[in-house]
N, C-alpha and C positions, 0 to 999 in steps of 0.2 A: 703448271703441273697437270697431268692427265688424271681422269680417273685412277685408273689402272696402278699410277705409278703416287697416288694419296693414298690408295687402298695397300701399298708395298708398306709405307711409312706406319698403318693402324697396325698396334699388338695385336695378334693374331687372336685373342681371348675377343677384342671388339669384332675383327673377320668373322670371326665363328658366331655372333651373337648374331651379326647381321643376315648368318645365313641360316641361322633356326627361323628367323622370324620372316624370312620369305618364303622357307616350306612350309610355315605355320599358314600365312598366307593364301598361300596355291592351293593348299589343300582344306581351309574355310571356303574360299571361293568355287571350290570344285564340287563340294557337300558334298564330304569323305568327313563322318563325325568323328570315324572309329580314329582314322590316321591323325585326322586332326587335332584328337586329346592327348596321344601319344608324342605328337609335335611338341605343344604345350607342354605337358610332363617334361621332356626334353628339355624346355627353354627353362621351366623353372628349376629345375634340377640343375641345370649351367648356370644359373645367375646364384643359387644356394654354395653353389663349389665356389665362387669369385670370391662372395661377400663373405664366407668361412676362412677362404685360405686369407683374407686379408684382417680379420675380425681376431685368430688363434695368434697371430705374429703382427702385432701395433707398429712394432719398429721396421716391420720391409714394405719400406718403401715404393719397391715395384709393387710388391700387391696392393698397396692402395691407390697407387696410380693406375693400376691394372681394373681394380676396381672403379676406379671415377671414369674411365673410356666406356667401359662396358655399359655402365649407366647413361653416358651421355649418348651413347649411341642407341641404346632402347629409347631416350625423349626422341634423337632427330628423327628417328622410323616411326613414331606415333604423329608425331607433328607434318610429319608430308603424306602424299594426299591416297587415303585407306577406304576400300570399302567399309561399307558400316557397320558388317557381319564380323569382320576380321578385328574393330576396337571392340563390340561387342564382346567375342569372344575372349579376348587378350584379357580388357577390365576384370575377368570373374579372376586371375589368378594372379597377376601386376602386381597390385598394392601390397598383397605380402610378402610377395619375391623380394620385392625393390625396397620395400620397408626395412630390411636386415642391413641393407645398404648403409641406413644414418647415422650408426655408431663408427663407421670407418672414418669419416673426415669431415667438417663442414661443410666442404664442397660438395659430398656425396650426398649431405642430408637435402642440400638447398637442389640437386638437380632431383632429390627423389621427391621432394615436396611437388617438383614441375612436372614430372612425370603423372602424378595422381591427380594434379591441376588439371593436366590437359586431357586428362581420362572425364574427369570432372566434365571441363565443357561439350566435350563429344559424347555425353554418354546419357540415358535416362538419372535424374537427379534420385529419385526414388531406390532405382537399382544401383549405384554408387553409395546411397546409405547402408541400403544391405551388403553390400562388398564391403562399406569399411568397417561395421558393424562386426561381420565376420571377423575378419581382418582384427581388428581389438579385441576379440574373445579369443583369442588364441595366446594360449600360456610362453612367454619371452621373460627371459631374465632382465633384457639392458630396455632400459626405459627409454632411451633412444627410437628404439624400436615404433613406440605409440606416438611420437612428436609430427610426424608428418600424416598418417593416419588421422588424428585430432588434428591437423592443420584443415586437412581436405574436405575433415566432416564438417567444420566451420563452413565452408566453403558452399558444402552443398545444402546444408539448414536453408542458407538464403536462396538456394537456387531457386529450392520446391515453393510450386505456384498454391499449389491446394492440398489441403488435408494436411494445415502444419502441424497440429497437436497432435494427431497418430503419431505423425513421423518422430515427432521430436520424443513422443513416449518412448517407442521403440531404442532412440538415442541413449537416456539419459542414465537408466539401469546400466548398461555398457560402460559409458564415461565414469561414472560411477563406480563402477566395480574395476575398472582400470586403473582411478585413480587409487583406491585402498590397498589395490595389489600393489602397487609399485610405491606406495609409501609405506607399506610396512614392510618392503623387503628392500629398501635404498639402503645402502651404504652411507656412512657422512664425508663420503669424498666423491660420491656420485656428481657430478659437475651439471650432467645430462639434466637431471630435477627442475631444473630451475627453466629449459625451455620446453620441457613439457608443460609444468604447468603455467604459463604463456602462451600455448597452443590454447589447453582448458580453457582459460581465459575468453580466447578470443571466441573459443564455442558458447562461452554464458553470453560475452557480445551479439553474436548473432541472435541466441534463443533470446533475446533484451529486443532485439529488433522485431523478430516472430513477434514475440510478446506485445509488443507496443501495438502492433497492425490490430490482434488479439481481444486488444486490453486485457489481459493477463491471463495465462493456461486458467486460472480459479473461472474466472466467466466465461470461456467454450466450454468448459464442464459441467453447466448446471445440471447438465439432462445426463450425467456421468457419474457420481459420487463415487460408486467404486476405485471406477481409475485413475482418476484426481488421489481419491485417498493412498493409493498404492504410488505413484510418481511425486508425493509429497513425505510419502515416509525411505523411500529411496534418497532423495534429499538429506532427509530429517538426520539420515546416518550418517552425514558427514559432519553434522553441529559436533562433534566430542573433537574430532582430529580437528580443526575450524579452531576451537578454544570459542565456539559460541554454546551460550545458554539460553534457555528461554526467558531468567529474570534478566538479563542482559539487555535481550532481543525485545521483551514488551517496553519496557524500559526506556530501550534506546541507546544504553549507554555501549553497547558492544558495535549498535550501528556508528555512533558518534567515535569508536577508538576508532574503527577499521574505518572507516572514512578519513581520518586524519593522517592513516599512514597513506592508503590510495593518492591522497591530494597532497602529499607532502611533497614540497620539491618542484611542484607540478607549477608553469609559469601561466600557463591558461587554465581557470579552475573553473570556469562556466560550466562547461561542458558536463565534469563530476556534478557540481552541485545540480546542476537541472536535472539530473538521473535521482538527487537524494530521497525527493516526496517515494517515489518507485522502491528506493530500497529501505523508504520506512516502511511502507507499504506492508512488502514481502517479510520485514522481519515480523512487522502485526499477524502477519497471514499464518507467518508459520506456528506461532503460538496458537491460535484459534484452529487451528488446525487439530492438533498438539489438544485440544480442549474440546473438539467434534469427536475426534479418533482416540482410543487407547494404544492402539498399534502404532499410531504416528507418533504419541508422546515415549512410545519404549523405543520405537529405531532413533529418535533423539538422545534416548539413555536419562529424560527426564522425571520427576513426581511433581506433577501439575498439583495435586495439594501442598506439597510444601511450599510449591513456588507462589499458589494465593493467600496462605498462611502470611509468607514475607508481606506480601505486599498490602494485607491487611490491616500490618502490624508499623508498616511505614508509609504514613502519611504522604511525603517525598519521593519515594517512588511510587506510590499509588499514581500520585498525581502526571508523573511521568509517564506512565501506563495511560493515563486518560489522551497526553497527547498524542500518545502513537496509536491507541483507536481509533481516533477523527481522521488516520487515513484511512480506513476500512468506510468509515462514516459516510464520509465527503466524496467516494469513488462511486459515481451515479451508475456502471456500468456493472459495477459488483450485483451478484444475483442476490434478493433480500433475504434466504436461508442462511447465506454466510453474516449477512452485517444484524441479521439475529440472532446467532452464534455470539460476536464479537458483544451484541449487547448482552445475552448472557453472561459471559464472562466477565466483564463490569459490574454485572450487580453480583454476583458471585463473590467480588472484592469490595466489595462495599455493602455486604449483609453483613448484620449482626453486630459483634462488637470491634469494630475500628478505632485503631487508634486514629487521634487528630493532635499529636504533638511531632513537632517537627522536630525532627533529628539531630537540627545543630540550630540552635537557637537564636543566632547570629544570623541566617538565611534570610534574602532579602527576598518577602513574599512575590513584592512586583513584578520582580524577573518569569516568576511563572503564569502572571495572571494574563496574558495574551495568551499563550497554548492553551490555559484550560477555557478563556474565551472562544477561541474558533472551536477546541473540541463541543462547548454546548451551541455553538452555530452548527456545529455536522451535526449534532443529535437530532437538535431543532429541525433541520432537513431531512432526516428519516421520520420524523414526528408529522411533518405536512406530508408527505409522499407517498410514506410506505402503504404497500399496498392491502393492506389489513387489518385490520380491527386488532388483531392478537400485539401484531410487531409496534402499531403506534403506542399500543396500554405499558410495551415494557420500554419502546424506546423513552417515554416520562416520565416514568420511574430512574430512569436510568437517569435523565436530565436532573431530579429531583436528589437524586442521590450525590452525584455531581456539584453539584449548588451547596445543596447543605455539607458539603468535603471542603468549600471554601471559607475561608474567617469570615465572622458577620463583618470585619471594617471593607471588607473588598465586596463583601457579596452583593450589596446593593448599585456599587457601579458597574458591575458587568449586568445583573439584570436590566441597569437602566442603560450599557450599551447594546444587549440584546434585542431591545425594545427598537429604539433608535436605527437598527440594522435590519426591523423587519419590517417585510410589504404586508404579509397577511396579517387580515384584521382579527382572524380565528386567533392569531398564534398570540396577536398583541394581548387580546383578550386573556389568553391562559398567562402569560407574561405578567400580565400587572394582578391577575387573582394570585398569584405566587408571592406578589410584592405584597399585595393586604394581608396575608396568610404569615409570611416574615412578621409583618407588623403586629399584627395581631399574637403571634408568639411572645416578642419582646414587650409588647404590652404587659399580657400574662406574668413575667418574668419580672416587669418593675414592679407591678403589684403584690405577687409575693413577698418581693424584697421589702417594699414597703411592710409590710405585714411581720416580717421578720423584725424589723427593724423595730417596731410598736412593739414587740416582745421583747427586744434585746437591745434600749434605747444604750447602752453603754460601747455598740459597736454600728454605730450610725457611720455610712458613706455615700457620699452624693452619689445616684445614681447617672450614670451616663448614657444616653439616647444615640443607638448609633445608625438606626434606619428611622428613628424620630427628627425629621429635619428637613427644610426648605426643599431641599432637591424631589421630594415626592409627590411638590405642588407643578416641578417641572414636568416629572411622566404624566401629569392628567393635560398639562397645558397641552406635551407633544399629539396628542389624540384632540381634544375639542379644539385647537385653536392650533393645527399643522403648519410648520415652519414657511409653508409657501402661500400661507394667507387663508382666511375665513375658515365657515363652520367645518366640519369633517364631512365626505361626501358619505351621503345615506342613501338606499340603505345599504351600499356597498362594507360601509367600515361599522355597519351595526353592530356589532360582537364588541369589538375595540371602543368605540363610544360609551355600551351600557357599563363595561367594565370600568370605565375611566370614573363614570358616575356615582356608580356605588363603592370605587374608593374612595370617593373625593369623599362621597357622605359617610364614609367608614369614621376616616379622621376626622371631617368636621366635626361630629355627633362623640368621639373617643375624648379628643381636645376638649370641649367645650362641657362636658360630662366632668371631667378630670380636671376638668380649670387649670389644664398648662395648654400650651402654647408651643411644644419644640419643633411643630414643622411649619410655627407663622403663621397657619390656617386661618385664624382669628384675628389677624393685624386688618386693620380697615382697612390698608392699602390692598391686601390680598383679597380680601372680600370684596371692594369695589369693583375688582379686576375679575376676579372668577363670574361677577353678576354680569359686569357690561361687556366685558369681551369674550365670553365662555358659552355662559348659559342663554341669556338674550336673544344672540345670534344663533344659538341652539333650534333655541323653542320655536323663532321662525320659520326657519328652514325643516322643523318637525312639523308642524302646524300647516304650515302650507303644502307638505306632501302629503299628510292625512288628509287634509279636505280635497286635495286633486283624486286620490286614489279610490276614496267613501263613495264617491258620484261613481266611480266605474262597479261595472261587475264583472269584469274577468277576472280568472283565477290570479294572473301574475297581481293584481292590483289587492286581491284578498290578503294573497302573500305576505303582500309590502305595508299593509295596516298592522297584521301580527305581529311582524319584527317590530314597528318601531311603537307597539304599544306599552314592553316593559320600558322601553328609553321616554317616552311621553311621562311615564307614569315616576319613575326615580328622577327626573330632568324638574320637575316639579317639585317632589321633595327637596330635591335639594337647592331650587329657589327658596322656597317656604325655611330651610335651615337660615339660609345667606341673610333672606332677609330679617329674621327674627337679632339675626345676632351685630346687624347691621342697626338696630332700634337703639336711642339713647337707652343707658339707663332706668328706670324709674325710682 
């Protein structure tokens, strides 16, 4: 079949289209702007007639067939081969024309998605935002309308090489404001709802991918606060219609519903779950947000006091709250004003008077003591790191507040897995002064009791030692006498050594004072052992680097006598304990 005689067989609506858009054409190429615009006027005003007459009458058939040619014949004319003036100029008015198109048929919507696709690849990514930007600002009843517009914006997020977070700001007010328009004016037989927001979707996909390259819109904005704060309470406005909260969201428990529906069903679940740390992340962030901002916690529709009221007031989700901080914690790339914020916030929920009874008393502590272990491994790591004097004073406070939120029966094996988990010898050292500092409480606390007790012999009960016990002989072992053999390296582990020391002599001198025994301290076996495999090999390895260091005079050697003069000096005492208590009788 001939040209001539393919072009007999086209409705004469597709003829005509094909011949708008070659004197659109002729007359781009020829630079004639005035004709040119009036062309275009033309062609959108014929593609507005197609997409009406088949839009006002669902059931005539020709016009929606009339309508699916006309469109295909605007993709084949973009698709073969255009000066670049002529896509150029077509893009600024296209995607609205042909966007009317997707309430006529599926087929109409699937060739109008490829029409703004291939506008997409031929055209500047940056100026295709602003077209479909435009494009979405414009007042439509049928939500059909925005589904391929939010397809192409998906589309073009990933295009643009540089300058994502402008672009994507610019974005998300729109998406945004499309999305509330058209769910508060849906019908509930609107069918269209449901691939719209499946387009949305696929745009949070892309800005997820922005993001990742990013590490999150929050860290390109440090040097931003304003427009960060403004692109997070534009967000913040969708939590009410969402059915999210912010007790939810710190929580977790609104992340943990909406995850279980996304994954429901779903036969490969990798892919969700490796995104999860990300959207606890994000639910953390928007809270803290929410807790920087007044205006971000009101476009949530929240009261950030009541919400730390609750959470002050329940233990259980306190502690909930703590694990979904340690993803702000543990994010190295988060700028330290935010995960000062989040530590704020923290001690915000843990000032004053806290409750510490659990909610259903049935609750099996263990299940939570792994989260709020990694949470004080993220604290602990803004405590080594942060860059400040101000942020390390409250990240341990924060740490300390944490700790004492845990039962004394668990609080001492996570200290002693914290210890066990750390390189630095600074930290070991703060580590185990927390553990004497414990001890020394519950000390205080038997001796009261006792005291009580001497007053009121009619209500005597054994008292029970629950950080009084063998395992405290194990945290000094882990420092003097390190799992991988001999003394501890000095004066690298100085810090961690002198602390180990003057716990050891805390309880030796506590024990032997008090004439009990509940951490073994005083068993010969353990006195033997603290002397010839502890201290011994201590005092040579100290001894022989003082006398190498005394002969020198350079500064670094001055240094190295300083440090290890208070471990010289308690490494001695607490020989002189060992062996006193090591003497028979008399």
């Amino acid at each position: 079949m001939s040209v001539a005689s393919a072009d007999n067989h086209r409705p004469s609506a597709a003829l005509h289209v094909r011949e708008i858009l070659n004197s659109c054409s002729k007359l781009i190429i020829a630079g004639d702007p005035h004709q040119s615009e009036n062309s275009i006027l033309e062609l959108v005003n014929f593609l507005e007639a197609i997409s009406d007459a088949a839009l006002l009458d669902p059931d005539n058939e020709d016009a929606k067939y009339n309508a699916f040619e006309v469109l295909s014949e605007v993709y084949a004319y973009l698709c073969s081969s255009l000066h670049q003036e002529v896509i150029d100029s077509l893009s600024f008015e296209l995607p609205k024309a042909v966007s009317k198109f997707a309430s006529v048929s599926n087929g109409c919507l699937e060739i109008t998605e490829s029409v703004i696709s291939q506008l997409i690849t031929m055209c500047s990514p940056r100026d295709m935002l602003s077209i479909l930007c435009e494009a979405l600002a414009k007042i439509v009843r049928t939500s059909a309308y925005f589904t391929p517009l939010l397809s192409g914006l998906s589309k073009v997020i990933l295009s643009i090489r540089r300058h994502h977070y402008e672009q994507v700001k610019v974005a998300v007010p729109v998406i945004v404001n499309v999305l509330k328009v058209v769910t508060s004016e849906t019908d509930d037989g609107d069918t269209e709802i449901e691939g719209l927001f499946d387009r949305a979707v696929g745009i949070a996909s892309s800005i997820h991918t922005v993001c990742s390259k990013l590490a999150l819109v929050s860290i390109s904005l440090n040097h931003n606060k304003v427009s960060c704060q403004h692109l997070v309470s534009q967000l913040s406005r969708l939590f009410p219609y969402c059915g999210l909260s912010y007790l939810g969201l710190i929580t977790g428990n609104d992340v943990d519903k909406m995850t279980s529906i996304v994954i429901g069903g779903v036969e490969d679940e990798d892919d969700y779950i490796s995104c999860l740390s990300d959207v606890k992340l994000g639910a953390s962030l928007s809270v803290i947000w929410g807790h920087i901002s007044d205006e971000v916690a009101q476009a949530a529709e929240e009261d950030l006091t009541t919400v730390k009221d609750e959470l002050r007031s329940s233990q259980l989700r306190r502690w909930q709250t703590v694990g979904m901080l340690k993803h702000i914690y543990s994010f190295v790339s988060l700028p330290s004003d935010l995960k000062k914020h989040a530590i704020d916030f923290l001690l915000s929920i843990t000032d004053g008077n806290v409750s510490q009874t659990l909610d259903d008393e049935y609750i099996d502590l263990a299940l939570y003591m792994p989260s709020l272990f990694t949470a004080l491994q993220a604290i602990k790591m803004v405590i080594i790191y942060a860059p400040n004097t101000v942020l390390r004073k409250l990240a341990f406070d924060a740490f300390k507040r944490v700790l004492a939120d845990i039962p004394t029966s668990h609080r001492f094996e996570i200290l002693k897995a914290l210890i066990t988990n750390t390189d630095s010898s600074s930290m070991i050292a703060i580590l185990l002064d927390l553990v004497k500092g414990e001890m020394h409480s519950e000390s205080c606390k038997r001796i009261s009791k006792i005291n009580d007790e001497v007053q009121q012999t009619e209500n005597k009960e054994c008292w029970s030692p629950l950080l009084w016990n063998a395992n405290v002989l194990e945290l000094v072992e882990l420092v003097l006498r390190p799992p991988k053999g001999g003394p501890p390296p000095l004066p690298e582990h100085g810090d961690a050594v002198l602390s180990a020391l003057n716990l050891y002599r805390f309880v030796l001198i506590t024990e032997s004072t008090g004439k009990t025994n509940y951490s073994e301290v005083l068993s010969q076996n353990n006195l033997h052992k603290a002397y010839h495999e502890w201290f011994l090999p201590l005092r040579t390895l100290v001894t022989g680097i003082m006398t190498e260091n005394r002969n020198d005079s350079d500064q670094l050697a001055d240094d190295t006598v300083c440090q290890l003069n208070p471990i010289e000096m308690v490494l001695y005492r607490c020989i002189e304990l060992v062996e006193e208590n090591l003497k028979p009788p008399t």
